[in-house]
N, C-alpha and C positions, 0 to 999 in steps of 0.2 A: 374858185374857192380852194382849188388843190393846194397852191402853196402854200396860203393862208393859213389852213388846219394842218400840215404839215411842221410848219411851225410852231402851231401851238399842242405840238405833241401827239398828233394822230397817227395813227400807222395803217395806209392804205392795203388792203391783202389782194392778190391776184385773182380773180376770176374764175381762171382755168392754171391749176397747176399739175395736171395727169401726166404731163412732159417733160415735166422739171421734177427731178429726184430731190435734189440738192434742196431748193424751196419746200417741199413737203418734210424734208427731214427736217429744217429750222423751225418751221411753225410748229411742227408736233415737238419737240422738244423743248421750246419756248413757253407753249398751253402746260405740258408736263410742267416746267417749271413754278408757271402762275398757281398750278394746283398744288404743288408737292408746297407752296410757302402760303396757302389757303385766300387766294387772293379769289373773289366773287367774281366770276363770269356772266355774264349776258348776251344773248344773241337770237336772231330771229329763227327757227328750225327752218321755218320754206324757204328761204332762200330769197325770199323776192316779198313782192307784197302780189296779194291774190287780186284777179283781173276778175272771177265770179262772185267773192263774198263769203266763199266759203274756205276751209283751214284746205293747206295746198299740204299733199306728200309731205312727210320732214323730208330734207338733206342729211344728207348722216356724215357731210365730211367733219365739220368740227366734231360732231357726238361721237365719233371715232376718235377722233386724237383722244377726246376727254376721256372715254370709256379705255383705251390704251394705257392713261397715266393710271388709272385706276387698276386697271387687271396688271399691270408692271409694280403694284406696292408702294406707289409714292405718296398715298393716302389711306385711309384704311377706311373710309367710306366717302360718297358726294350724293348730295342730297339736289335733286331736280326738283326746281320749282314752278313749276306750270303756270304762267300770266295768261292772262286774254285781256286785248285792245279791244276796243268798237268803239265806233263814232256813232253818233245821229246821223251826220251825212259827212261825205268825202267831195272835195274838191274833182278830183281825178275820174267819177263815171264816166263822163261824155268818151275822155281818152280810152277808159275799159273799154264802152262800145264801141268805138272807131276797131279797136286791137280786137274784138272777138269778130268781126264781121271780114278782118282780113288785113287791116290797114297795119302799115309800121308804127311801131313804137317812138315818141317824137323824141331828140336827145333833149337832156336835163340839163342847160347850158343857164349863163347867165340870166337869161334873159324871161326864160322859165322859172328862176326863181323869185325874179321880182313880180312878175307876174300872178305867180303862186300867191305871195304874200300882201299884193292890191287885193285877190279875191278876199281873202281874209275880211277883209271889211264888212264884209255880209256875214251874217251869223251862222254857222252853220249846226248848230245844237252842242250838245257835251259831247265828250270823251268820257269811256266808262271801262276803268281798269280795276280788274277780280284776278286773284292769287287767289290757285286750286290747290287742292292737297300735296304736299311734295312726295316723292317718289325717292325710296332710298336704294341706290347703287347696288348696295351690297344685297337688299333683300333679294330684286330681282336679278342680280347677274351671280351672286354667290361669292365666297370670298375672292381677296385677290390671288392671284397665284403666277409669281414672276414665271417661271417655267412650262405652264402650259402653254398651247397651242389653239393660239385665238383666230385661226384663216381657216378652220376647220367649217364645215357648214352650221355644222348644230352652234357654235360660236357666234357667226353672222345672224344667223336665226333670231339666237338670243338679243341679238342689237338691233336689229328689225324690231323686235315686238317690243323692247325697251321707248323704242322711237315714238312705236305707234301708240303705247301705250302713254306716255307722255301727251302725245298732241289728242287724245280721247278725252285727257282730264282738261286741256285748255279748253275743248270744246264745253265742256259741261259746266264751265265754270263763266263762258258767256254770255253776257247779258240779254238777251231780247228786249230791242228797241222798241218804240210807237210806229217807227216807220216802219220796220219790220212786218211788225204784224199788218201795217193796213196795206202795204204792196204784196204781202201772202194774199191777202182777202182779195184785192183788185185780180192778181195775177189769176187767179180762182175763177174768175166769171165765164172765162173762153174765149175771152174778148171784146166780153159784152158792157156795157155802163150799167150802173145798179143805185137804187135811190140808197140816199144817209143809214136811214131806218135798217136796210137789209145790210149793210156795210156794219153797221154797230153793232148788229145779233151777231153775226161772222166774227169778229176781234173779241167780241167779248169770250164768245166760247173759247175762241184761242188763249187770250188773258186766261179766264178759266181752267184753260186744260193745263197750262202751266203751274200754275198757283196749286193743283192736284197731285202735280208732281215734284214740288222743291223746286222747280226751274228758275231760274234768277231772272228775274224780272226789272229792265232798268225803270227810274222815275217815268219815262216818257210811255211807258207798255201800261201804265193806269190808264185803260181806256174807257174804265166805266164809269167815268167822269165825261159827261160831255161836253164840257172845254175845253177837256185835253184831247180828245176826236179830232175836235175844229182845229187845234194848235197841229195836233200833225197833218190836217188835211190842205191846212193854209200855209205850212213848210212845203207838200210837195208842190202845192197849184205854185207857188212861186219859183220854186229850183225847175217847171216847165215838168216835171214826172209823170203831173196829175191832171187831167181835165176834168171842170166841170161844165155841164150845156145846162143853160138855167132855162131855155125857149119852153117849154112843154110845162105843162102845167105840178110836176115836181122835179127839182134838179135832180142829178145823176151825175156819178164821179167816173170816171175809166180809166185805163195809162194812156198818156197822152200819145201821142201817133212816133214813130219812133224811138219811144224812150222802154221800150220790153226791157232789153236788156238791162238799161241802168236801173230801173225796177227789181229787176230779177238778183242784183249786187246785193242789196239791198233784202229780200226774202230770204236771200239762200245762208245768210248769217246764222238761222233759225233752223233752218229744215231739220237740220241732227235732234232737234228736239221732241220731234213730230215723227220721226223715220220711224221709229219701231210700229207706232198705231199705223202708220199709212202702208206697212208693210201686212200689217197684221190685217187689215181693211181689203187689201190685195189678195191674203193668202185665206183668208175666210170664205169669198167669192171663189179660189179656185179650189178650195177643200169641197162643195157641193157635187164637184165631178166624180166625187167618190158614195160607197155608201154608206148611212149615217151609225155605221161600226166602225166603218174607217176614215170617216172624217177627221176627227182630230189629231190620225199621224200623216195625213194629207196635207192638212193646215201647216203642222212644221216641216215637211217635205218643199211647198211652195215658197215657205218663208225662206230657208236654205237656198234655194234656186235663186230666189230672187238678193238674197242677201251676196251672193257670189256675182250677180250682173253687176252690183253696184258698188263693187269693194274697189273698182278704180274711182269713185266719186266720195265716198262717206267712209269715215272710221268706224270698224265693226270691231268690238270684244271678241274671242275667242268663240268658234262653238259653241261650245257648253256655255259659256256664261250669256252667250246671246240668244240662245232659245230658252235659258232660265228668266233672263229680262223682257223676251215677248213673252212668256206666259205671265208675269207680273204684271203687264198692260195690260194682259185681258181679264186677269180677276180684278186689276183697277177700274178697268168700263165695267164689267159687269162678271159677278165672281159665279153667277152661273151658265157661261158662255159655251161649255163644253156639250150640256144638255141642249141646251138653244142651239147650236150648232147641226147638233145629231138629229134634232126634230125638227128644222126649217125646213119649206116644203119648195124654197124657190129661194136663190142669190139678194132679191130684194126681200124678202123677208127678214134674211139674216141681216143685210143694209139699216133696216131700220127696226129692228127689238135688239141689236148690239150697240152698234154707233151711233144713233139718231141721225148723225148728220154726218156726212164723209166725206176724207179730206184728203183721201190717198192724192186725188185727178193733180191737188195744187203742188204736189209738193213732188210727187214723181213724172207726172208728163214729159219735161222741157227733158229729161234725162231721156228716158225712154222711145220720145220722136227721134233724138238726137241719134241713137242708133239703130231705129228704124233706117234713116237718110242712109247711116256710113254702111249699114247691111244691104241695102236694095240697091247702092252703086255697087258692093262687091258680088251680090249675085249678078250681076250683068258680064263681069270680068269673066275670061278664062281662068280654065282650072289647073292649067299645065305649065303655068306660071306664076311666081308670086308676083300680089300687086305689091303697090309702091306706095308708100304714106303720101306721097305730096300729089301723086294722082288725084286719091282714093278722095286729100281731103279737099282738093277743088273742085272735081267733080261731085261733092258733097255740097259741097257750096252752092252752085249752081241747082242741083237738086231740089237743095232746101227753100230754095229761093220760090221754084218751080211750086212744089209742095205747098207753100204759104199762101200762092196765088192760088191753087185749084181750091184750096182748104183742105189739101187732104191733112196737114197738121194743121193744129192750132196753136202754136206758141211760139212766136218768132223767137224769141229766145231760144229756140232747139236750134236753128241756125247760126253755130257761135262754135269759131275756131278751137276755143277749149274744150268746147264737147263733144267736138269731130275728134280731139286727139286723144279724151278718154276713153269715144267710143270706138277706134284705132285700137286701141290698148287693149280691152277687150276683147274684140275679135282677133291681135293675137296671140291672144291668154288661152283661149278657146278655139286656137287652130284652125282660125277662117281664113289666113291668110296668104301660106304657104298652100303649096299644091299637093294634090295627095288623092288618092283614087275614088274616095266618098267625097269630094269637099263638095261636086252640088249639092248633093245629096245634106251635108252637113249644114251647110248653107240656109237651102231653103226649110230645114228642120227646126234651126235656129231663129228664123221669121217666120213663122207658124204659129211658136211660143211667145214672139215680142207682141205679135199682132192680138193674143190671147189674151197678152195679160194689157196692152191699152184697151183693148174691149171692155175689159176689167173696169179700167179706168174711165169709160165711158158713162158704164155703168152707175159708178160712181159718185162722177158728176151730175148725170141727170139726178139721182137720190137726194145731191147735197142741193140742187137747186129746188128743189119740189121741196126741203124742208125747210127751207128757207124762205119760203113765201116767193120764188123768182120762178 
């Protein structure tokens, strides 16, 4: 197809240009040009399309050229416009799970695209594209100023959070599917099968808890309709996602036996919507460890802790504005939580007169095993050397593998290449990785806390099952 689009005007960009001065000086020059004569931009931030489902890091090389034309005075403002894509379903799972479990990437050769385009004949639901508020240049970076010095850190700073601020608004402004929500609820059970009935309280509260919060809701998330249940139940039993066993005297749905992962593509489109309750449901349970004078600055103590585990996986606000947005969740479940909080006489107490039903387990486990796995191969390493990422994440793998059979996790999804490299990332953010005179000591400090807080999560789950009628 290269020549083809070639010809008809396309301009292919290189890859990798960190080694080529000359190529980086034309593209940035060229993008200044496009902007300095107001010609409209488009491009994807991540860089790639996401193998989990959920929004990937941005890349900040073009948003640097662009952010460049702009603090150089070739414009006097540019206004970012935040889109969100989502399908009903994507061709491409199967290939995600192959790729998070270890396998190569297949090339995108002729033969893959006819290919691609036979599938096509099958339905695969809508496409659901929402434009977020735009973001103006100048507010957040400040005027332009040909003569400053933009390699400075607080400079780069500023283009970081412009980044991330940007990819926080695409998130909010994407839709929640039907499949969404019903592979959230499947994913949910532990890996158990669950009649219709209990599957439909499950989504509906979710539907629900959205609808409480402005959340954008695609056609396909009306689940309290029960033909539209069966329409997303009889999309996944056909794409093979979903099993149902009709033998026993009421059916039961589950993820069908290898298909966690592409389930999981599918759930984690959502999770940003869910995060702050599930985090709040987390830090309520470890606020009890305190006493009920100092509960509620224990509560945003855990929240912070946790909110810092997960800032290589989910877009987090600022600080301030993310403990002003969890205490808004919690006067939205229940605006006298701070009392109820101070006066709970036990973790399930506070479970069920705040939440009624908890949702932390579904929506943070698969994270949270994930680096349990990559922490419990690097406690086994010595300490008077740094380990090696591609050790670390094959012996993860292997691990995980290990872990799946004993049961000591429950979410084959924690076993997935991407989330050995977030949980990689992590530990070394938090200096588990290099060698250094406390690092057992730091180590097993650090799984102590992970172990704490899926307890938590255990917690949790048994709560959300017992209100659930399971």
């Amino acid at each position: 197809m290269g020549p083809i689009m070639r010809r008809a005007g396309y301009i292919f960009l290189r890859r990798d240009i960190r080694e080529n001065a000359t190529y980086r000086f034309v593209l940035r020059e060229y993008l200044a040009y496009l902007i300095e004569r107001r010609f409209n931009l488009s491009w994807f931030p991540e860089g790639t399309r996401s193998r989990t489902g959920k929004l990937l890091p941005p890349k900040l090389g073009l948003l640097t050229y662009v952010v460049d034309a702009y603090r150089q005075g070739r414009i006097e403002d540019i206004m970012l416009v935040p889109v969100a894509l989502v399908y009903d379903q994507v061709y491409e799972t199967k290939d995600f799970a192959n790729e998070a479990k270890g396998g190569k990437k297949k090339p995108e050769n002729l033969g893959w695209m006819l290919r691609y385009l036979r599938s096509l004949r099958t339905p695969y639901g809508k496409a659901y594209l929402r434009v977020a508020e735009p973001l103006s240049m100048r507010e957040a970076l400040g005027a332009p100023d040909p003569q400053g010095d933009y390699k400075t850190p607080d400079a780069q700073l500023a283009l970081q959070k412009l980044s991330l601020a940007v990819s926080w608004r695409i998130n909010q402004a994407t839709p929640i599917t039907g499949i969404a929500l019903v592979t959230f609820a499947l994913l949910a059970t532990g890996g158990r099968s669950i009649p219709r009935d209990r599957l439909a309280r499950f989504v509906t509260m979710l539907a629900d808890h959205a609808r409480m919060r402005g959340q954008p809701l695609a056609d396909s998330a009306e689940l309290h309709d029960p033909d539209r249940l069966d329409a997303v139940l009889q999309t996944l039993l056909e794409s093979g996602v979903v099993m149902r066993f009709d033998g026993g005297p009421t059916p039961v749905y589950g993820i069908a036996e290898g298909q966690h992962i592409g389930a999981a593509f599918y759930r984690n489109s959502m999770l940003h919507f869910v995060l702050e309750r599930a985090i709040a449901e987390v830090s309520a349970l470890g606020a009890m460890s305190a006493s009920p004078a100092k509960r509620e600055a224990h509560f945003f103590e855990t929240a912070l802790a946790l909110r810092e585990s997960l800032k290589f996986e989910f877009f987090f606000r600022e600080r301030p504005a993310f403990e002003a947005g969890l205490a808004e969740e919690m006067d939205l479940i229940d605006r006298d939580w701070r009392r109820k909080l101070a006066e709970a006489k036990s973790g399930r107490e506070v479970l069920d007169s705040l939440f009624r039903v908890g949702l932390a387990h579904a929506a943070l486990r698969p994270f949270l095993e994930a680096y349990r796995i990559v922490l419990d191969v690097l406690i086994t390493l010595p300490v008077d050397a740094p380990a090696q990422e591609k050790d670390v994440l094959a012996a993860a793998d292997g691990l995980g593998r290990q872990y799946l059979l004993e049961k000591t996790i429950r979410n084959p999804e924690a076993v997935s290449r991407q989330l050995f490299l977030t949980a990689w990332q992590l530990a070394g953010n938090v200096r588990l990785v290099e060698p250094g005179p406390d690092l057992a000591t730091r180590r097993q400090n650090r799984s102590k806390v992970l172990r704490a807080t899926l307890a938590a999560l255990d917690a949790i789950e048994a709560q959300c099952r017992e209100a659930l009628g399971g």
